[in-house]
C-alpha positions in Angstrom: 112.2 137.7 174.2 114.3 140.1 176.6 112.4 139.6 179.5 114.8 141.4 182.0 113.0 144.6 182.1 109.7 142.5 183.4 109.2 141.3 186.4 108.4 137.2 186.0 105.1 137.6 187.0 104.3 140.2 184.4 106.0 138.1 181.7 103.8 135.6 182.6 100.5 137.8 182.4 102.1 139.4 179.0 102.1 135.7 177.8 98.7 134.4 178.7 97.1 137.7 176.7 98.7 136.4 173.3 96.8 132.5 174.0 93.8 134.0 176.3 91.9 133.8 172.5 92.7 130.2 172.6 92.2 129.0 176.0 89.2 130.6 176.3 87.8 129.5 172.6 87.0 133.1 171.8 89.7 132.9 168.8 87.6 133.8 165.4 89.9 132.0 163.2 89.1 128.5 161.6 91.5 126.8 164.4 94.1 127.5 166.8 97.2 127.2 164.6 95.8 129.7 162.4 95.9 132.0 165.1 99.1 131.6 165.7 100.1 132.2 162.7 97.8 135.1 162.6 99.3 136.9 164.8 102.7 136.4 164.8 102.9 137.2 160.8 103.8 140.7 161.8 106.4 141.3 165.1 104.5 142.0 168.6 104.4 144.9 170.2 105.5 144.6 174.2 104.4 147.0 176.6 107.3 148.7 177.3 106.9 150.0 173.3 109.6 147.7 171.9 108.4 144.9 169.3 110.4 140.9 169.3 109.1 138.1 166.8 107.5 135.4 167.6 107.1 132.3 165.9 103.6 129.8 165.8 105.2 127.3 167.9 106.2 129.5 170.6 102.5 130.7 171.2 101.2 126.9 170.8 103.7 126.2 173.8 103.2 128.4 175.9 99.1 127.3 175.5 100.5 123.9 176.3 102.0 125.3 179.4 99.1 126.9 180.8 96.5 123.7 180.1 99.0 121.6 182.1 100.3 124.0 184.7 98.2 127.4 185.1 99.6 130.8 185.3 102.8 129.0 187.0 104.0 127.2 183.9 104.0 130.6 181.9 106.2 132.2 185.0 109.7 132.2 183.2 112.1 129.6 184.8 116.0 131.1 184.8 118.6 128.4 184.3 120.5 127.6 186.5 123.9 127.1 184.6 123.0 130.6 182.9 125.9 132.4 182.0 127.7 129.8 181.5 127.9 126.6 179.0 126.2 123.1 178.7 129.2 122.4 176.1 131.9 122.1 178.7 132.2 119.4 180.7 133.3 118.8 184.3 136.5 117.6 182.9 137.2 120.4 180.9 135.9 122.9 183.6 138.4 121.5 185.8 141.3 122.1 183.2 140.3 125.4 182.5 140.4 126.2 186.4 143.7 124.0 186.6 145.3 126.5 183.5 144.2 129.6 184.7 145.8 129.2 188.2 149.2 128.0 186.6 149.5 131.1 183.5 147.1 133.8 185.4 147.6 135.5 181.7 146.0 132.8 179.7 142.8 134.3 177.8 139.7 132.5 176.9 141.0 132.2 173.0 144.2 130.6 174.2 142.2 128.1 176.7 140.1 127.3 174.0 142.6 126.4 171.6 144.4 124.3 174.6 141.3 122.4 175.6 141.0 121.2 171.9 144.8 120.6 171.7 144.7 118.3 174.3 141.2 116.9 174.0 139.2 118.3 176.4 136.8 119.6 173.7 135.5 118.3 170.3 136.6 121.3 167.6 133.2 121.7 167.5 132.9 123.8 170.5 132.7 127.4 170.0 135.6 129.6 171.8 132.3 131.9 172.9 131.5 129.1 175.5 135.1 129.3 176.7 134.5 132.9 177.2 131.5 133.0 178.4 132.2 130.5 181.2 135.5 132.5 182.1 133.2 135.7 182.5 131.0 134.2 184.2 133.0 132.7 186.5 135.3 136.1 186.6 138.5 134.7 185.8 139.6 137.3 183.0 141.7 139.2 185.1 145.4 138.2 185.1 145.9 140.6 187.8 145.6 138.2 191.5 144.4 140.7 194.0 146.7 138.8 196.5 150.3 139.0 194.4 152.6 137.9 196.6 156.1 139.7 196.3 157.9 137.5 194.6 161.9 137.6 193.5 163.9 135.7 191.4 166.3 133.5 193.1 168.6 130.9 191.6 170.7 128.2 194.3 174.7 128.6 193.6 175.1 125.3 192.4 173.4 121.8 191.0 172.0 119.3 193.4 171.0 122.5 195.8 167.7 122.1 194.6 165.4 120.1 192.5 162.0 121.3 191.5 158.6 119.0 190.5 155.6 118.7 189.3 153.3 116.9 186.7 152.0 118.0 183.3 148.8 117.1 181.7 149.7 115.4 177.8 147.2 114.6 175.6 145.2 111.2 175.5 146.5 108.2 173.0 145.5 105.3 172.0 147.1 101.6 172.9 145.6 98.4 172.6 142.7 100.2 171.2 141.5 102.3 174.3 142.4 106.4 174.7 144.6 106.6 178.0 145.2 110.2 179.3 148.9 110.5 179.9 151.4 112.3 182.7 154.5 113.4 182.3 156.3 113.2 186.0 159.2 115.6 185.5 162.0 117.0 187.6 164.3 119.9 187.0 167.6 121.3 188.7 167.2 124.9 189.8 170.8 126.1 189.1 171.6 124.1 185.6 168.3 123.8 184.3 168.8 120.2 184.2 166.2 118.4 183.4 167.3 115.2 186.0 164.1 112.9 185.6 161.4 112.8 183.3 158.3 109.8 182.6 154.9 109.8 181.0 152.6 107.4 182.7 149.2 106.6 182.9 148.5 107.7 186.1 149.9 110.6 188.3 150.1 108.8 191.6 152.9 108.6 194.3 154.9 105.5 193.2 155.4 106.8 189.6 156.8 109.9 191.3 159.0 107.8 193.3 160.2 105.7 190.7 161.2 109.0 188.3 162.9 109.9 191.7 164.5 107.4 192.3 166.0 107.2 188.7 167.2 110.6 189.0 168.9 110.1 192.5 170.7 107.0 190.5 172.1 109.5 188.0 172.9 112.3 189.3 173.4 112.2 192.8 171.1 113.0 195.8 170.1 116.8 196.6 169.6 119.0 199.3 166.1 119.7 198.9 163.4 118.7 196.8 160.3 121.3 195.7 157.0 119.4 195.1 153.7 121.3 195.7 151.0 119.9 197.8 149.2 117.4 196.1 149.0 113.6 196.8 151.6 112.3 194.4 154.0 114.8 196.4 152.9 114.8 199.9 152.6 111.6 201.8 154.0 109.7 204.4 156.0 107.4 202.1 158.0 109.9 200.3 159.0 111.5 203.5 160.3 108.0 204.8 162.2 108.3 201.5 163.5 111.5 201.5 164.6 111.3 205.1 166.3 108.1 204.3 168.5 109.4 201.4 169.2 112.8 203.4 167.3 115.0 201.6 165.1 117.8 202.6 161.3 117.6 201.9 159.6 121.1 200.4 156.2 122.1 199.4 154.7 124.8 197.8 152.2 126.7 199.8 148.5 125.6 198.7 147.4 126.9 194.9 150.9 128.8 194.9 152.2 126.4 191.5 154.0 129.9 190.3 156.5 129.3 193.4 157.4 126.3 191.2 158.6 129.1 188.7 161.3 127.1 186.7 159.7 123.6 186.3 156.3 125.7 185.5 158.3 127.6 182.9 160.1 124.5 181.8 156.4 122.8 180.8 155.7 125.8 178.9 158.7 125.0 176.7 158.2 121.7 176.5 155.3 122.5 174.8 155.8 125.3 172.2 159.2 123.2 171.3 158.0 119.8 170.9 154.9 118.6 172.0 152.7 120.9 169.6 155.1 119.7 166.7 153.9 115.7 167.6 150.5 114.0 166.2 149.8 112.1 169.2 147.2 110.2 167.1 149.9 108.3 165.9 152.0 107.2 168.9 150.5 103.1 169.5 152.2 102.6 172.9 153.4 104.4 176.2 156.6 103.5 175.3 156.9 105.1 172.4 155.7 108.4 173.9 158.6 108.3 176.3 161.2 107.5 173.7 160.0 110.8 172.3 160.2 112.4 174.9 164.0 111.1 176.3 165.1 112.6 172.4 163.7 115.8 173.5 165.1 115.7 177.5 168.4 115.5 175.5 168.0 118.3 173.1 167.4 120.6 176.0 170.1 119.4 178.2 172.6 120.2 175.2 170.9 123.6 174.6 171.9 126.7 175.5 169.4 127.8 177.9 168.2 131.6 177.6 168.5 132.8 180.8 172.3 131.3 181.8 173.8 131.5 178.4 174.5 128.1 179.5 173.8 124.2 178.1 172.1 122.7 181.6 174.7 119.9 180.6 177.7 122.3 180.9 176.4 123.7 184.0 175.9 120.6 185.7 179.2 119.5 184.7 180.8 122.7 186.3 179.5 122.4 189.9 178.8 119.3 190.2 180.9 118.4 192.9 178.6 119.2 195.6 176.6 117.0 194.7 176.2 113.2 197.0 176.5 110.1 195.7 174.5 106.8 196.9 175.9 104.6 199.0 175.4 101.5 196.8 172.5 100.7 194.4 171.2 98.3 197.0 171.7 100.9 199.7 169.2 103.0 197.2 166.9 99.9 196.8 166.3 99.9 200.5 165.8 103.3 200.7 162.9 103.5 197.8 161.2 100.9 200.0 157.5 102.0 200.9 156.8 100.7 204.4 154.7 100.0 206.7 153.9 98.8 210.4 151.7 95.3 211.3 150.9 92.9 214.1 151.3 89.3 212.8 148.1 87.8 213.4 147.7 84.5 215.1 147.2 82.4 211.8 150.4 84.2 210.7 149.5 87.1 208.4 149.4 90.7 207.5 147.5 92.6 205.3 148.5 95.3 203.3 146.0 97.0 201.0 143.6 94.2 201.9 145.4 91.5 200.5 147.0 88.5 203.1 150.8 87.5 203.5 151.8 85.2 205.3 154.8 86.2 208.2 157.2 83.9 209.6 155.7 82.1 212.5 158.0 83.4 215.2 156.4 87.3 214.0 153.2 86.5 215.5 151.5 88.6 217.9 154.8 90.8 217.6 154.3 94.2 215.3 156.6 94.5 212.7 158.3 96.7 209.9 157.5 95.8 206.5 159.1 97.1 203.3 157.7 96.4 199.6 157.2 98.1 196.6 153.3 98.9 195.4 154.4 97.2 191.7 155.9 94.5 192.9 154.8 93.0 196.0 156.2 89.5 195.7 159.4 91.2 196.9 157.8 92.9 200.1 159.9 91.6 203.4 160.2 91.9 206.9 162.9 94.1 208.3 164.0 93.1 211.5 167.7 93.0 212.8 169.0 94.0 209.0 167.6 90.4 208.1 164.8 90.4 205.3 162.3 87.9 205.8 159.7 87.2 203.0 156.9 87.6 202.9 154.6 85.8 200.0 150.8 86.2 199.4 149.1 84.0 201.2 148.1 80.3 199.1 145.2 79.3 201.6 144.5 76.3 199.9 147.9 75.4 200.0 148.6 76.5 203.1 145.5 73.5 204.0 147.9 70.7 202.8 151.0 72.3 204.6 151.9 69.7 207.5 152.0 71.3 211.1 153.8 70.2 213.8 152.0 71.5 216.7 148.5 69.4 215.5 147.8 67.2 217.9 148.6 63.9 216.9 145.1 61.0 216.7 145.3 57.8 218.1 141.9 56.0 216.5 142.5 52.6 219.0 141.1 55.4 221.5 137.6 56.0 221.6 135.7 59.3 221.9 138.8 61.5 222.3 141.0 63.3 220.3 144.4 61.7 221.6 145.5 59.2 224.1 148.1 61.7 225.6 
């Protein structure tokens, strides 16, 4: 029934005239249901002239209604997720928010066929709840009211600058359980080089590092780096890093991902040229996903890109000189180090993510600088005067049957005291 041209109140009074017959026993017919069906064999005239068809069990509700709840229970409630979708979930909401701030021009047919691509909806949800939501929620427009000026800019040669970001990849299965998958990626702004690229299964700040790092190994270190504002990129850790390799730490201004233009771009193709080609269904391990996706980091390397007529490879190999090579791998190692600061305690440990190590007994009381890596902690250490000192998890029930040499020593010919001395 269009009830928008009633007020609720007289939708309610409009309903409670069709079952008055019925609450009030005043119905001639041989039982309720049959006048029901009565009177909604023909379509009902509303009082505004226009006529809407009622079913039985519409009329035998709303008696329901009013025997249980009065006048109030006939009083139309609105919904309140109306104009939008009970199909979508919070997950899928997100993406469609998280695709529509990255490709403004993205319509509700093309979001639809991207949430299903990637598994954010069964097939069986209608596009119509895509666009309703994205009308609801007003983001049809492509235009942004608040367009910044933008221009394109390219640095004069590799290493100047290296742009990056993470891209949502479909879920697979390994082991039996669907994993959603990240690919970590980082490209060179002059060459187009893609310089470091991983799927994982999370999208967190070591696995950043880690690609980083990698790419730091192979092609040198760069002036600045371009990351935009979330977690994985923004922390204390990876400015400890980046400072310690001599490189400059940039981030994109807050929901500004199009400032990232050529690793945004560089997703884009990624996608149309080989990750809508792949049946994800039928890669069995993370590590198969990333051999696939090293073939296809080398096919665009050796490429001819579009825009510089150029392979990235050839590019890179043509101004590559100013770029800076590490010192040593080792010198690298140390650098990739997370760290942190600690007081020894007096029974000789730190904790580090709530988990005991046990210091070097001439640490305690003092506060010191640890380095480790969040994968591998059996190789976290003390830095102090360039000398690493270990640090292993604490064994407490060894650590019981370790002999000390500062217990005081008993002396049972003595009675009643610990020691004779």
């Amino acid at each position: 029934m269009p009830t928008k041209q009633f007020s609720p109140l007289e939708v309610a009074h409009f309903r409670f005239a069709l079952i008055a017959p019925v609450i009030q026993g005043l119905f001639p017919d041989p039982s309720a249901a049959a006048y029901y069906r009565r009177i909604t064999e023909n379509p009902i005239v509303m009082p505004n002239g226009s006529s809407f068809a009622y079913r039985p069990k519409t009329l035998e509700k709303w008696a329901n209604q009013y025997k249980n709840g009065g006048m109030d229970a006939l009083i139309p409630r609105e919904r309140s997720d109306k104009g939008s979708t009970r199909t979508l979930t919070d997950v899928a909401i997100e993406e469609i928010y998280r695709l529509k701030g990255k490709y403004h021009r993205l319509n509700a047919t093309q979001i639809h066929q991207l949430l299903i691509k990637d598994a954010y909806i069964p097939a069986t949800v209608s596009v119509a709840a895509v666009q309703r939501f994205v009308k609801k929620h007003d983001l049809k427009s492509a235009r942004n009211p608040n367009v910044k000026d933008r221009k394109a800019f390219e640095e004069p040669s590799f290493g100047c600058l290296w742009q990056a970001d993470t891209c949502y990849l479909p879920f697979i299965k390994e082991n039996g359980q669907n994993k959603r998958t990240y690919l970590i990626m980082i490209i060179d702004d002059h060459a187009r080089l893609i310089v470091g690229g991983q799927i994982f299964y999370n999208d967190n700040a070591y696995n950043f590092q880690k690609v980083l790092k990698q790419a730091i190994a192979t092609y040198g270190i760069p002036d600045k780096l371009y990351t935009d504002s979330g977690a994985p990129y923004r922390n204390a850790q990876l400015s400890f890093i980046c400072g310690s390799v001599g490189c400059l730490e940039l981030h994109t201004p807050i929901k500004d991902g199009a400032s990232k233009g050529k690793v945004e771009r560089n997703f884009r193709t990624l996608r149309n040229r080989w990750l809508d080609g792949l049946d994800t269904s039928q890669i069995q391990s993370l590590s198969e996903f990333n051999e696939l996706l090293s073939a296809y980091i080398y096919q665009h390397n050796t490429t001819v890109h579009s825009s510089t007529k150029e392979t990235p490879l050839d590019r890179f190999l043509r101004t590559r000189e100013h770029i800076r090579i590490p010192k040593s791998q080792e010198w690298l190692d140390e650098c990739f180090m997370n760290r942190v600061s600690r007081k020894v305690n007096n029974d000789s440990c730190v904790t580090i993510d709530g988990v005991c190590y046990d210091a070097p007994q001439q640490f305690i009381g003092m506060k010191v600088d640890i380095r480790f890596l969040p994968g591998r902690m059996e190789d976290a250490y003390i830095l102090y005067e360039d000398i690493h000192y270990p640090i292993p998890r604490t064994d407490k029930v060894a650590n019981s049957r370790t002999k000390r040499n500062n217990l005081p020593r008993i002396d049972y010919s003595c009675k009643g005291v610990a020691s004779c001395e």
